[in-house]
C-alpha positions, 0 to 999 in steps of 0.5 A: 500500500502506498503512502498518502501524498503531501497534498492529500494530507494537506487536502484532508487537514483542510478538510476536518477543520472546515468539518470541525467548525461546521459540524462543532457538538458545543454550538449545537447544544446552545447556552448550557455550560460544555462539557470537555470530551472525557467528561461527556464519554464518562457520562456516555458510559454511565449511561450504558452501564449503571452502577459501574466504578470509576475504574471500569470507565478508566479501563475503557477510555484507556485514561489513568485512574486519577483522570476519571476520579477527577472528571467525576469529582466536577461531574458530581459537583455539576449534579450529573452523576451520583455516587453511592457506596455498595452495602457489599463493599463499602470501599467501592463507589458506584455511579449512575446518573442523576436525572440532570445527567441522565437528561444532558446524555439524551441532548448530546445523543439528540444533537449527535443525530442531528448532527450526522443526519446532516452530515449524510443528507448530501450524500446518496445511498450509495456515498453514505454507505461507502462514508461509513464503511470508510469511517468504520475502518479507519477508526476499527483498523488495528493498522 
């Protein structure tokens, strides 16, 4: 396989920052406070697996232990996630979301379906298809 080209590195840098900036999650969210990107993947994963511990979401988004207990420290401040303690095992936390939380998660999956709805409403069947399986590869490749 070949190397990409200088001007299609170029081409596809240009490209993503026009896509960042026209298809940016935080604008499309309107005046609620954003979140940076671990805290939303934190809640996304809470989300999906209710009473988990701060470590399974380290181990799944690959970050230090540290990180996610800070992430849940300011997202438990800001009310989107509760802490409770396991009568099985004191010493561990469990997470869930608090209803607040639980309504910014549905926003975010609100405003990310708006978002690639218009990203693919341009594009025919065909193109859509060939967009995705191209996305798909690149992120799921183990190179």
């Amino acid at each position: 396989m070949t190397q990409p080209t200088d001007k299609q590195l170029a081409t596809l840098g240009a490209a993503f920052n026009t896509f960042t900036r026209r298809y940016k999650l935080a604008d499309a969210l309107g005046p609620e406070k954003p979140l940076n990107e671990l805290d939303k993947q934190a809640l996304f994963y809470v989300a999906e697996h209710p009473e988990c511990g701060p470590s399974d979401i380290a181990r799944f988004l690959a970050v230090p232990h540290t990180t996610i207990s800070s992430a849940t420290d300011r997202l438990a401040k800001r009310g989107l996630l509760k802490r409770t303690r396991p009568e099985e095992d004191r010493r561990a936390v469990a997470l869930d979301l608090s209803d607040e939380g639980r309504r910014r998660v549905e926003g975010f999956l609100a405003a990310y379906r708006e978002l690639h709805l218009r990203m693919l409403q341009p594009l025919s069947t065909a193109e859509r298809d060939a967009f995705v399986g191209m996305i798909t590869k690149i992120v799921y490749d183990e190179g």
